[in-house]
PASEBA-1860 file (N, C-alpha, C; in nm, 3 decimals):
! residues 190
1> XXXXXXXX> 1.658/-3.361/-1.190/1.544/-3.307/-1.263/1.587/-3.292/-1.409 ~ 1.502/-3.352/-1.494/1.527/-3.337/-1.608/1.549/-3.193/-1.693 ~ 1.586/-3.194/-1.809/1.593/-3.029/-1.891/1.440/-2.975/-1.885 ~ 1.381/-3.037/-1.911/1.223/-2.984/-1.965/1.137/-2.949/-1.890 ~ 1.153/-3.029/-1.740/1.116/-3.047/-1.670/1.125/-2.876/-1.568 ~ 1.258/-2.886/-1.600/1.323/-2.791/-1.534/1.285/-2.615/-1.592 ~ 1.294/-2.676/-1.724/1.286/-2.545/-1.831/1.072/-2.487/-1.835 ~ 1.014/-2.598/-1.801/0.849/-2.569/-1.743/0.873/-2.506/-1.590
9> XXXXXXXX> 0.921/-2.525/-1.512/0.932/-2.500/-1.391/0.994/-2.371/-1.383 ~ 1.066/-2.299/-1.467/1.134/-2.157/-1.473/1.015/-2.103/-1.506 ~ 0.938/-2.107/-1.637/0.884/-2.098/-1.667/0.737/-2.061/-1.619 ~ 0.687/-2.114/-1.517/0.592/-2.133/-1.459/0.591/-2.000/-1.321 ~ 0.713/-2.037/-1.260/0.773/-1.975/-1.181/0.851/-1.779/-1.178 ~ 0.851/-1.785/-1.312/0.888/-1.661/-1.368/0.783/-1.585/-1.383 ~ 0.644/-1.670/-1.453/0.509/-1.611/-1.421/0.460/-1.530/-1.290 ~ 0.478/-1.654/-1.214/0.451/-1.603/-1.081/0.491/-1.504/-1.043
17> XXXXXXXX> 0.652/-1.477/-1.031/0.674/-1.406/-1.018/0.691/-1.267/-1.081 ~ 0.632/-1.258/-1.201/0.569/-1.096/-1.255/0.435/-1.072/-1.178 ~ 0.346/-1.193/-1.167/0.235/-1.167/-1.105/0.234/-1.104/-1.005 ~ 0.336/-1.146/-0.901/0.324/-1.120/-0.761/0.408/-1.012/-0.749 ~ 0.494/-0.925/-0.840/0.574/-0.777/-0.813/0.459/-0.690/-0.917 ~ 0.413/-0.715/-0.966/0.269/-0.654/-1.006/0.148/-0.581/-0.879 ~ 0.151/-0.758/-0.866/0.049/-0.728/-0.713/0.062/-0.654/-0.599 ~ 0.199/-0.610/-0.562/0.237/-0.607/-0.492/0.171/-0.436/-0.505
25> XXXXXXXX> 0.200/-0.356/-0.543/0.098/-0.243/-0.541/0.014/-0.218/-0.521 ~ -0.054/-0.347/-0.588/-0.236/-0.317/-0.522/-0.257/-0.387/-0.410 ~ -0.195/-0.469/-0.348/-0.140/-0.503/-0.219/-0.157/-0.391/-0.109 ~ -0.045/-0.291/-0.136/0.006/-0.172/-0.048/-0.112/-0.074/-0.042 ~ -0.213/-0.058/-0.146/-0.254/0.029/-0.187/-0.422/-0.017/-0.119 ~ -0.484/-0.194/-0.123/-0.573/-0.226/-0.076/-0.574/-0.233/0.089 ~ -0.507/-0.297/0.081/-0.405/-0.324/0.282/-0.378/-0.215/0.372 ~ -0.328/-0.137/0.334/-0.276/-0.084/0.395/-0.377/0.054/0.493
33> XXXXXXXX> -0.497/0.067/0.401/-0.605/0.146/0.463/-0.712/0.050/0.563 ~ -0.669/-0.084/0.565/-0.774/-0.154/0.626/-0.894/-0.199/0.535 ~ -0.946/-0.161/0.427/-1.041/-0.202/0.330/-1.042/-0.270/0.212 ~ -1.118/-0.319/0.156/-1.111/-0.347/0.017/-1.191/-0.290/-0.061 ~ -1.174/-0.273/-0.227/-1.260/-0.146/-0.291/-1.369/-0.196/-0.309 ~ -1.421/-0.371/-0.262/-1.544/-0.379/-0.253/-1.652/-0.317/-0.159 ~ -1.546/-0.247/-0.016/-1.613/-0.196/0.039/-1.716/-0.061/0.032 ~ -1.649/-0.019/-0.073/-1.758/0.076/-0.126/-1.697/0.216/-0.084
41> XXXXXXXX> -1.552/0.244/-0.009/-1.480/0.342/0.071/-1.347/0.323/-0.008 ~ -1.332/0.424/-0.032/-1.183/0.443/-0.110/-1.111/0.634/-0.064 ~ -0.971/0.576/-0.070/-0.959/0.755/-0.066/-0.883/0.758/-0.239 ~ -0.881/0.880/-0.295/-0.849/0.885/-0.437/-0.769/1.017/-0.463 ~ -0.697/1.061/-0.559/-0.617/1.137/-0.548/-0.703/1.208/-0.685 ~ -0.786/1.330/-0.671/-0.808/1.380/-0.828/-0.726/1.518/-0.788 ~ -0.662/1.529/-0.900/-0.563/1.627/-0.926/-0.450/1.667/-0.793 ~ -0.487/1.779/-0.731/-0.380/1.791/-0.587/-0.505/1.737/-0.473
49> XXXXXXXX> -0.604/1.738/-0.514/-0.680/1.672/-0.359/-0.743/1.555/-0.363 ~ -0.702/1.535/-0.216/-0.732/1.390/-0.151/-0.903/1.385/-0.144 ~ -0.996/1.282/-0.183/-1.090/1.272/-0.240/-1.125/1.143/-0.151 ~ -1.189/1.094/-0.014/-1.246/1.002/0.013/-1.387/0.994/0.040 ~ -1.393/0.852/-0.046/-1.541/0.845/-0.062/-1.625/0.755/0.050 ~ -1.696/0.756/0.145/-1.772/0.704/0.237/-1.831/0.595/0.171 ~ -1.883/0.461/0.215/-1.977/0.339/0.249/-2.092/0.419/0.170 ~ -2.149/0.542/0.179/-2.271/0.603/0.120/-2.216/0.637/-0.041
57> XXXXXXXX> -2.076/0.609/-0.052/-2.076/0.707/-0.205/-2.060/0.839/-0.170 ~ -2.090/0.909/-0.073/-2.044/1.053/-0.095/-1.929/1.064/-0.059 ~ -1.878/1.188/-0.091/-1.740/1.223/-0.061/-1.697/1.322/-0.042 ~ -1.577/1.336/0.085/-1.510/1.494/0.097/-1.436/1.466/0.053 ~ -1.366/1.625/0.055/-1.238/1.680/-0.060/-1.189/1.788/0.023 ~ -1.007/1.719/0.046/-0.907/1.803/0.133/-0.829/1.853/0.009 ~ -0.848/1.941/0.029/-0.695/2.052/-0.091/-0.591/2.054/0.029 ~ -0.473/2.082/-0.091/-0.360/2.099/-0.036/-0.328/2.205/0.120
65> XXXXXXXX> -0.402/2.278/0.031/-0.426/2.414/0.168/-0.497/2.387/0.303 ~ -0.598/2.244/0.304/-0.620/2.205/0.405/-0.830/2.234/0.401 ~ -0.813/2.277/0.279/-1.008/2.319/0.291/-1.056/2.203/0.246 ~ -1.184/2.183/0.295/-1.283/2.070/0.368/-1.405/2.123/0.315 ~ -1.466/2.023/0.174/-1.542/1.983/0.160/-1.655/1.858/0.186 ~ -1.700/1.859/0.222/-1.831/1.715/0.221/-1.942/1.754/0.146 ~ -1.974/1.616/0.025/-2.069/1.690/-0.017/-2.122/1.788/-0.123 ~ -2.021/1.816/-0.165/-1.968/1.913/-0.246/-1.990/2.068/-0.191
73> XXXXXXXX> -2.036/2.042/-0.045/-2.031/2.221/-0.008/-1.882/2.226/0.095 ~ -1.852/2.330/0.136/-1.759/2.419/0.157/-1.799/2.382/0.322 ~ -1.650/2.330/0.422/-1.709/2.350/0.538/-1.581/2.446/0.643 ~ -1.639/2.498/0.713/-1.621/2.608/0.805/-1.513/2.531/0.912 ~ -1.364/2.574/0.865/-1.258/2.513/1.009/-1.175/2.628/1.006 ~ -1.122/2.578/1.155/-1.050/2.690/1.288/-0.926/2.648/1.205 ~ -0.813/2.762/1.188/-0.698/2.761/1.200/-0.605/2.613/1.234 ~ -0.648/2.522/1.359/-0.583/2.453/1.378/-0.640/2.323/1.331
81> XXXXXXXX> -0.759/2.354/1.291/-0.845/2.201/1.196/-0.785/2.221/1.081 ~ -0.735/2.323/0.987/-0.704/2.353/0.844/-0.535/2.277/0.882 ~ -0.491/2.337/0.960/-0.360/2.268/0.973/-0.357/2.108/1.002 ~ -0.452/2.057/1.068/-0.484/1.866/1.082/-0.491/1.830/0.931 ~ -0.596/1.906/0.863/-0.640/1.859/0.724/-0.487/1.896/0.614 ~ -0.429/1.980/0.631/-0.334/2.000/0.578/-0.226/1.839/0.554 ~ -0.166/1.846/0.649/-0.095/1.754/0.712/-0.190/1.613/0.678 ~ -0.265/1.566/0.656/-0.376/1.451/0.656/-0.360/1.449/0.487
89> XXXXXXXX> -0.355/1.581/0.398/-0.377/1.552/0.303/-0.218/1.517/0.223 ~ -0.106/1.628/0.306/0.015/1.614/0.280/0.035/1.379/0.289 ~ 0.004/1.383/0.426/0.044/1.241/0.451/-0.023/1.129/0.360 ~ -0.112/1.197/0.279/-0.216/1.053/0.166/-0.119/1.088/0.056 ~ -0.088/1.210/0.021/-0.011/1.213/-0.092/0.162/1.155/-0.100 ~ 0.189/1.119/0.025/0.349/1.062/0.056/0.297/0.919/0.040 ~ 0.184/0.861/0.090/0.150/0.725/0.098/0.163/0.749/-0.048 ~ 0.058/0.746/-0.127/0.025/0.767/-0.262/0.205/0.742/-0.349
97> XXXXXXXX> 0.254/0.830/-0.318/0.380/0.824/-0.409/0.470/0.689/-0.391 ~ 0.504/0.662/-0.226/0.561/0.525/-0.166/0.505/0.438/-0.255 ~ 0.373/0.400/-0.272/0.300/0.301/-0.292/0.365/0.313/-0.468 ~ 0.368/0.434/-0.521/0.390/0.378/-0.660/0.559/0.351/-0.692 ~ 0.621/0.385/-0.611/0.777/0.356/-0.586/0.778/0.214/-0.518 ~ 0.757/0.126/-0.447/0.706/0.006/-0.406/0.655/-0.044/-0.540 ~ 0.559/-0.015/-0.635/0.522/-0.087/-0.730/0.665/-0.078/-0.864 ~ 0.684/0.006/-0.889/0.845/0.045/-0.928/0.930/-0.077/-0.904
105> XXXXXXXX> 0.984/-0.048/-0.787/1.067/-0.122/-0.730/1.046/-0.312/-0.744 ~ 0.966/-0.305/-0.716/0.865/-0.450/-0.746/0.904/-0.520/-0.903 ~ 0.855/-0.435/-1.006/0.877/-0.472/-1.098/1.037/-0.483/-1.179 ~ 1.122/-0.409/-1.162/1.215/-0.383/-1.163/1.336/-0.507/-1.060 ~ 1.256/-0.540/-0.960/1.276/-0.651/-0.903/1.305/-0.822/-0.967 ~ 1.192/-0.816/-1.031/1.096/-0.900/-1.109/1.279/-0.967/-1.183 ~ 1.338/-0.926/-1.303/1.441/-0.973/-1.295/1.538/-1.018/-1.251 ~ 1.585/-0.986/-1.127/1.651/-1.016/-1.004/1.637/-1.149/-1.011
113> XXXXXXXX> 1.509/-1.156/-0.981/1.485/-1.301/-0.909/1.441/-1.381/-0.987 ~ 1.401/-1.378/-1.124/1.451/-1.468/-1.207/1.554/-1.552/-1.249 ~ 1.624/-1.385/-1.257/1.786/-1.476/-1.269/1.837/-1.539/-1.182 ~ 1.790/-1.520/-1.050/1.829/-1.586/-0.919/1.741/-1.728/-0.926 ~ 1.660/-1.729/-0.928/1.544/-1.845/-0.976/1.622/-1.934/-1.053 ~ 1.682/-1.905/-1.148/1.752/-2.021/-1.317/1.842/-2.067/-1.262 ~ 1.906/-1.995/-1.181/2.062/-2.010/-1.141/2.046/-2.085/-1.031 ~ 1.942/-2.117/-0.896/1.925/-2.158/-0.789/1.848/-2.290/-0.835
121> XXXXXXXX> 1.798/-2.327/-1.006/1.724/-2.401/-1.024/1.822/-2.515/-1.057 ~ 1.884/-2.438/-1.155/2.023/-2.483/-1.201/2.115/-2.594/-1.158 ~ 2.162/-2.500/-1.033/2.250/-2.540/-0.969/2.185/-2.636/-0.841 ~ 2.090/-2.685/-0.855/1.956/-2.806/-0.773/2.030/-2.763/-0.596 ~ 2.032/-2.682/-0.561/2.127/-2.686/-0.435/2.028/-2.660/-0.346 ~ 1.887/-2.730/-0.358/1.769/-2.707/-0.295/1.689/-2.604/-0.255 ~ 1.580/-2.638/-0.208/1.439/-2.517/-0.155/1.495/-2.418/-0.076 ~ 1.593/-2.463/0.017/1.612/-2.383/0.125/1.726/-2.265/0.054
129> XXXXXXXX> 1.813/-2.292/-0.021/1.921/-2.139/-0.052/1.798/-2.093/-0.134 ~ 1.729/-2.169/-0.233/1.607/-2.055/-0.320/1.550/-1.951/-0.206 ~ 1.449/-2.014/-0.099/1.400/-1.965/-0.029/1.483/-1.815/0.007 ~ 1.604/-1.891/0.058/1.711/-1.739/0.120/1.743/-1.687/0.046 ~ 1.756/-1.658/-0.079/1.789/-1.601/-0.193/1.687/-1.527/-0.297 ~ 1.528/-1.583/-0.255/1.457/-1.498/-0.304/1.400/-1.384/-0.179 ~ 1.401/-1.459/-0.047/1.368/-1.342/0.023/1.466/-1.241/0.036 ~ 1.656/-1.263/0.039/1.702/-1.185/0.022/1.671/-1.041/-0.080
137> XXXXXXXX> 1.625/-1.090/-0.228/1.606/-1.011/-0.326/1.466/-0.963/-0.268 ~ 1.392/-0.998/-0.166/1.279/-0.892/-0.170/1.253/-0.806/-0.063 ~ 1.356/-0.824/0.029/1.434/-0.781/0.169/1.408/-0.583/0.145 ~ 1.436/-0.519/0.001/1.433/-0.389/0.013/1.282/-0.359/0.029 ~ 1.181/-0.414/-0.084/1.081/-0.419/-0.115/0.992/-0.407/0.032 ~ 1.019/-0.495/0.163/0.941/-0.526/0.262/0.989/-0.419/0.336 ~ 1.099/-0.371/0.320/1.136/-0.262/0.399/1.047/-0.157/0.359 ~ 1.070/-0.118/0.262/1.002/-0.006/0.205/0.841/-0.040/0.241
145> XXXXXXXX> 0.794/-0.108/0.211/0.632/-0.105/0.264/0.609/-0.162/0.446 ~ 0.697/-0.166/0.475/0.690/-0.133/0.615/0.682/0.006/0.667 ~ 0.771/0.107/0.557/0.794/0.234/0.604/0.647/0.309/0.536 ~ 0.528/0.227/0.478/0.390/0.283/0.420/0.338/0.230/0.546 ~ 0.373/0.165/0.606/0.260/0.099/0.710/0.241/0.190/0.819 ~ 0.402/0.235/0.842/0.369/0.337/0.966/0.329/0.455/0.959 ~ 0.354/0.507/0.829/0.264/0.598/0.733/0.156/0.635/0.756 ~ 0.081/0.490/0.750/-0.051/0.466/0.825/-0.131/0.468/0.919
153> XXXXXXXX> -0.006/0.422/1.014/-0.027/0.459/1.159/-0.084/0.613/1.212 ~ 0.066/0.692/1.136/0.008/0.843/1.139/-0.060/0.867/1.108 ~ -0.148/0.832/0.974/-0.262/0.914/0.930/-0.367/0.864/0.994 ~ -0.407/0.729/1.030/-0.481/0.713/1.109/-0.482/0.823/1.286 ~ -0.392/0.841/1.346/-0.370/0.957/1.403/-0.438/1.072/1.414 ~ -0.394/1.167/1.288/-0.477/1.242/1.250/-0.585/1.218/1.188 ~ -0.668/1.158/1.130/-0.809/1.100/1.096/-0.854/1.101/1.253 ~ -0.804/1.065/1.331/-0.853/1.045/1.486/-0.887/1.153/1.497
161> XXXXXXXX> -0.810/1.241/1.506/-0.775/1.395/1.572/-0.868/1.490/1.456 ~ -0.913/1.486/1.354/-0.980/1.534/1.222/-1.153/1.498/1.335 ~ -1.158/1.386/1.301/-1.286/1.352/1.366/-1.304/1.377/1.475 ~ -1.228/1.422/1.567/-1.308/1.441/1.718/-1.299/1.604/1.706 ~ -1.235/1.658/1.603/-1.260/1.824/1.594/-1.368/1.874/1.515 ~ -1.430/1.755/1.394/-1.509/1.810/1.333/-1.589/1.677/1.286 ~ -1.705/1.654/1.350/-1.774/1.527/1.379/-1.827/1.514/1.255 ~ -1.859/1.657/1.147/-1.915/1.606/0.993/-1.812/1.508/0.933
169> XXXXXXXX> -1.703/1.500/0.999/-1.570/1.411/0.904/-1.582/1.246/0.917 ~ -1.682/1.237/0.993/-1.662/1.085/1.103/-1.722/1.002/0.948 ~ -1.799/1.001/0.926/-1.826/0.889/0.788/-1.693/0.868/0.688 ~ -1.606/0.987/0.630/-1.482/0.982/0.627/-1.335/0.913/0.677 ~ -1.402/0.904/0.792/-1.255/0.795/0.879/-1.283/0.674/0.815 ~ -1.200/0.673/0.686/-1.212/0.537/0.650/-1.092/0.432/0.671 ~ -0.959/0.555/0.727/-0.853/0.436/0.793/-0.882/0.344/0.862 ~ -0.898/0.242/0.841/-0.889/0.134/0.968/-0.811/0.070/1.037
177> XXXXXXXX> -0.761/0.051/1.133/-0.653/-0.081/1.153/-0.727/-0.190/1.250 ~ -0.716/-0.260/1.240/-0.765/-0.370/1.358/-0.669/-0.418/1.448 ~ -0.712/-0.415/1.556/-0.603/-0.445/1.619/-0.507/-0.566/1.693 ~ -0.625/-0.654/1.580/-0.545/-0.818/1.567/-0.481/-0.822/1.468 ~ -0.475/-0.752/1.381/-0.392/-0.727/1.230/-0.282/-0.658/1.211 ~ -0.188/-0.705/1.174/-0.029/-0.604/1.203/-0.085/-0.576/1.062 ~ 0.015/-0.462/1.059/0.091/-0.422/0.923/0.210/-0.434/0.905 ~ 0.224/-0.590/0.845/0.330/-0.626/0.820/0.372/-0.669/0.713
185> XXXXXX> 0.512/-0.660/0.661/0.469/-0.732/0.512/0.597/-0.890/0.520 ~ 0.604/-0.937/0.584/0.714/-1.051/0.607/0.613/-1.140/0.634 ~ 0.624/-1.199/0.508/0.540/-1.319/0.479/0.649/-1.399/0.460 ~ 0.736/-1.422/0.521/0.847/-1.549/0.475/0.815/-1.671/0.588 ~ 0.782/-1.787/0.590/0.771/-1.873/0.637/0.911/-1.922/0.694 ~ 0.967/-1.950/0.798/1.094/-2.030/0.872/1.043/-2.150/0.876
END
């Protein structure tokens, strides 16, 4: 491969790859609830409370302490519903932080594998050590959003357990998982 040739192809490739440790956040952050924000359902973090908004646009609001709004009025839970919502709101705010440590990590990445990229381009020693050498460098990255996925699992859990205690919450269950759909993030082709 020629210099120029070679020197477009870093080039091109270096793009990509800011693009895709960029993406990779809004990745974790779209995915990982089962939706997309075209769906019109989002959960949102304003200030300490978790803020999800229903298919209708409206929205409840879990405080830290575990109180349950819909609506913007005030709703009435037992001791052991305040403790579900607690824990529900604790677990969006651990997702929430993962997800921006994953985007962190991502970018910060982003060099790695550049330099691994020039050097693997370099040295022409083919597709296959690139291949093993860039998934090596993204080996922490998949770990870590594996450990948001099961994250997920739990909160879907409690969203279960939220809704069968207090049926005003059910437009709210906006976790989804399907259950032809892993949550996985090993996209490496063999």
């Amino acid at each position: 491969m020629n210099t120029v040739r070679k020197c477009l192809l870093i080039g091109a490739l270096a793009g990509a790859a800011v693009l895709t440790a960029l993406a990779a956040r809004a990745d974790v952050r779209v995915d990982a609830f089962g939706h997309t924000d075209s769906d019109g359902i989002d959960i949102v973090m304003r200030g300490d409370d978790v803020v999800i908004i229903a298919r209708d646009d409206s929205e409840a609001r879990i405080t830290p302490a575990g109180d349950l709004s819909i609506r913007d009025q005030p709703v009435a839970v037992t001791g052991a519903q305040r403790g579900l919502l607690r824990q529900y709101s604790q677990g969006i705010v651990e997702i929430e932080h993962k997800g921006m440590e994953i985007g962190r990590q991502a970018v910060a990445m982003v060099g790695g594998m550049v330099g691994t990229l020039i050097t693997d381009l370099l040295a022409d020693d083919g597709d296959k050590k690139l291949d093993a050498d860039m998934n090596k460098k993204a080996e922490p990255l998949d770990q870590a959003a594996s450990e948001i996925c099961k994250d997920v699992d739990a909160q879907k859990v409690l969203q279960d357990q939220i809704t069968a205690q207090i049926p005003a919450f059910k437009p709210y269950a906006v976790i989804h998982k399907d259950a032809d759909e892993d949550c996985h993030t090993d996209h490496h082709e063999d």
